[in-house]
C-alpha positions in Angstrom: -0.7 -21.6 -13.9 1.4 -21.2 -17.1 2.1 -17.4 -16.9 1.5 -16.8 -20.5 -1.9 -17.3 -20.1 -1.9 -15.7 -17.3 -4.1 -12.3 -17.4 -2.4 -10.8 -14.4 -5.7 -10.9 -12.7 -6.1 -13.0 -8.9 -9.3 -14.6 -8.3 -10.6 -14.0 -4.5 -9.2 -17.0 -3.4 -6.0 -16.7 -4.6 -6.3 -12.8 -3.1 -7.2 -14.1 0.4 -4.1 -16.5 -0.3 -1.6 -13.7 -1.3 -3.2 -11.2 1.4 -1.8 -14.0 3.8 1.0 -14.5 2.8 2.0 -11.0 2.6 1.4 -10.2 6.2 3.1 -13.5 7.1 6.1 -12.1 5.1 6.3 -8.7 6.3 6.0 -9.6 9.7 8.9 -11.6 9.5 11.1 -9.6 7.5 10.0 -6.6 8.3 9.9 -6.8 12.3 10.7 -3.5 13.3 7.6 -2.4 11.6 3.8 -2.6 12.5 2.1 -5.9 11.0 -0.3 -5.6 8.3 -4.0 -7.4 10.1 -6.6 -9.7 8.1 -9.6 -8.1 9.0 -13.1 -9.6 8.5 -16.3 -7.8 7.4 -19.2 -8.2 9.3 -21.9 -9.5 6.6 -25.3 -7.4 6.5 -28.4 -9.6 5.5 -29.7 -6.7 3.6 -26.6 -6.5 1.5 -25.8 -8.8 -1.3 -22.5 -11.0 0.0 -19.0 -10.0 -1.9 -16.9 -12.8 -2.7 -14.6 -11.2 -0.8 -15.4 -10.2 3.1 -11.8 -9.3 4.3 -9.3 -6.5 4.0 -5.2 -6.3 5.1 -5.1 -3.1 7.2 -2.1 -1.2 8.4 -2.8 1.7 10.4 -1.8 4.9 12.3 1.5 4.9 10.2 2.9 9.2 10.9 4.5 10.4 8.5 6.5 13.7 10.4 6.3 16.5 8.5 9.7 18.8 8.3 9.5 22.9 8.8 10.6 24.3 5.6 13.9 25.0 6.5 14.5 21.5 7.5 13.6 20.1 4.0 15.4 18.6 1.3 14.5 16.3 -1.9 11.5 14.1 -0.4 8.8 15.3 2.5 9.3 13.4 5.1 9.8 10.5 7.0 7.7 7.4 7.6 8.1 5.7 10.5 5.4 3.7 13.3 3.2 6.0 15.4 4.8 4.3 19.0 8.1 4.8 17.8 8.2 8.4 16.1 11.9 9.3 17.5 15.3 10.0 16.4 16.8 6.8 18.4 14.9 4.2 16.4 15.9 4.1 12.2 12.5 4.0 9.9 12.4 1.6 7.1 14.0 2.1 3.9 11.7 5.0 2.6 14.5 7.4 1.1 13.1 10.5 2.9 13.9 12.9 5.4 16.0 12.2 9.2 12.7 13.7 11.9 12.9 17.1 12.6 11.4 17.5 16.3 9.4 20.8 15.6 7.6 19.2 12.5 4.2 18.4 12.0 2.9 14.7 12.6 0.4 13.2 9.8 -1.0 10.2 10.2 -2.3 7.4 7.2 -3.9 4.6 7.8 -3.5 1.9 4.2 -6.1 -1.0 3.6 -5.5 -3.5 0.8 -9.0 -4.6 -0.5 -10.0 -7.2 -3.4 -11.4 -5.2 -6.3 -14.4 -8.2 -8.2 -14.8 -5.7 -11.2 -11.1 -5.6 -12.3 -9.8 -8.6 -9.6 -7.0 -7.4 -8.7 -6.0 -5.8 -5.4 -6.6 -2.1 -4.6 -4.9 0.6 -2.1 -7.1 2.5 0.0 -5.4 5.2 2.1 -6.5 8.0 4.7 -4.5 10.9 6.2 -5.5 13.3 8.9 -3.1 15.2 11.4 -3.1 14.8 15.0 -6.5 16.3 15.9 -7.7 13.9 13.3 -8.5 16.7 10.8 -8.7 14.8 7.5 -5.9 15.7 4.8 -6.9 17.1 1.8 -5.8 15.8 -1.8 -3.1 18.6 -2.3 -2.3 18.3 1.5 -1.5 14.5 0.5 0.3 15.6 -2.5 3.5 16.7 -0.6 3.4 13.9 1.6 4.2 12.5 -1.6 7.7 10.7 -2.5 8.4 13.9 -5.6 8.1 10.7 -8.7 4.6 10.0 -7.5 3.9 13.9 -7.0 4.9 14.5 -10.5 2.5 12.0 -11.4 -0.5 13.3 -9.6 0.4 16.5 -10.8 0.1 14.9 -14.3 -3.3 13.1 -13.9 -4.7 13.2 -10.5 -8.2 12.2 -11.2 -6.4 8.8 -12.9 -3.8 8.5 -10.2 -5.7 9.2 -7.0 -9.3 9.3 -6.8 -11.3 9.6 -3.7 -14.3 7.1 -3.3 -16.4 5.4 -0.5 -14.4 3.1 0.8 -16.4 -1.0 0.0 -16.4 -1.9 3.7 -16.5 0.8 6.0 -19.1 3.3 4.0 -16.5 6.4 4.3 -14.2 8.4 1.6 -10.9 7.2 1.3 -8.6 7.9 -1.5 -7.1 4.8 -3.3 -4.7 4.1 -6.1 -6.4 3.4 -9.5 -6.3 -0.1 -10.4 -6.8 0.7 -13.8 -3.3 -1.1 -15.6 -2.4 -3.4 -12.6 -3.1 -6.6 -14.4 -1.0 -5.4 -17.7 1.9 -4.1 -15.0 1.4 -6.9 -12.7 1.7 -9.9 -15.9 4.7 -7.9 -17.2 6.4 -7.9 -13.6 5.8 -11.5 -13.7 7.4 -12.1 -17.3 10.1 -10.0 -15.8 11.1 -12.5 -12.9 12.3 -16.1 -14.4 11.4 -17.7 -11.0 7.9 -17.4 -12.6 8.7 -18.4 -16.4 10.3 -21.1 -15.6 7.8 -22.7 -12.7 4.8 -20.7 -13.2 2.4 -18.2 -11.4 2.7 -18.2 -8.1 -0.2 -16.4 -6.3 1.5 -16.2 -2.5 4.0 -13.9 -4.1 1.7 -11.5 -6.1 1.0 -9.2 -3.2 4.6 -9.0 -2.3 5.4 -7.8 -6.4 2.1 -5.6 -6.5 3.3 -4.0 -3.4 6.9 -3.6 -4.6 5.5 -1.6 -6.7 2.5 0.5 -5.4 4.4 0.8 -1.7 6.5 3.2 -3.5 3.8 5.3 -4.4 3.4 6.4 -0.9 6.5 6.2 0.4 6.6 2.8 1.7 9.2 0.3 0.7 9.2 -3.3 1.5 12.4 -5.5 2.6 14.3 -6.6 -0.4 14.2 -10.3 1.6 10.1 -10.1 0.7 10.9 -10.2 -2.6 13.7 -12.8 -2.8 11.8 -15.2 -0.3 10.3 -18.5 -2.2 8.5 -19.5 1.0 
């Protein structure tokens, strides 16, 4: 697709074709790291069929919390629940080195297929160890300090808290009001894309260059410059 046409916008096809993609990239760059799973929504007969039936999930991430004493600039540290130590190095989140009397939170992070504004949305949990769910202002200092300054500035824009489309529960997600204006300008941005075209495999990898951030979690630079 000619990307000034474009919209910015992914049609669920081309979302199921860029969720796949994704995972296949992460996993391979990323290998240290759990792998993002496609998973697939049981359909109910009773409810009317979404175009889209299938989620990326990545789950029971911790994020160690340091004592007060132990903290700097960011929060914490993000790293994968079987592998919360000081031996093994986290991905590149920019946050704290683990502090072994801090306090464990865990997120779980689905990407789901939004019909109304067709592009892809971040749904996110937290809860700490007991499984205690983590309230918005808990969350916030999880929070890399640009996208708490953010919040701060418009939290029911930012964040909002919903049910989340598959599994009838609240989850908090990123607004995807603005990702199709962001996501074409990211687009115009890259001349790999001006000069060939839109290329949907590689819109989850920029969306989540992008939205990982928010949260504290940063993909491989590789994702970004791989054309396969």
């Amino acid at each position: 697709m000619d990307i000034l046409s474009w919209d910015g916008t992914l049609s669920s096809t081309d979302f199921s074709l860029a969720a796949r993609s994704f995972a296949d990239r992460w996993k391979r760059f990323n290998p240290s790291f759990p792998p993002w799973s496609w998973v697939a929504c049981k359909k109910q007969p009773w409810i009317a069929s979404r175009e889209v039936d299938e989620y990326l999930s990545l789950e029971n991430i911790c994020l160690l919390i340091l004592s007060e004493e132990d903290h700097g600039e960011e929060s914490g540290t993000v790293e994968e629940e079987s592998s919360c130590s000081k031996e093994e190095e986290p991905i590149d989140t920019a946050t704290l080195v683990p502090s072994g009397d801090g306090e464990v939170h865990y997120y779980d992070f689905h990407v789901v297929y939004s019909a109304s504004y067709r592009v892809p949305v971040l749904y996110f949990r937290a809860y700490c160890s007991s499984g205690q769910p983590l309230a918005l202002d808990e969350i916030e200092k999880d929070l890399p300090s640009c996208s708490a300054k953010v919040l701060l500035e418009s939290k029911w824009t930012f964040i909002t808290q919903e049910e989340h489309p598959y599994l009838n529960r609240p989850w908090y997600k990123l607004h995807p009001c603005g990702t199709s204006e962001w996501m074409k300008l990211l687009f115009l941005g890259d001349t790999r894309h001006t000069k060939s075209g839109v290329k949907f495999e590689q819109y989850l990898v920029s969306w989540f260059s992008v939205v990982g951030q928010v949260v504290g979690l940063r993909i491989p630079s590789e994702m970004l410059n791989d054309s396969n």
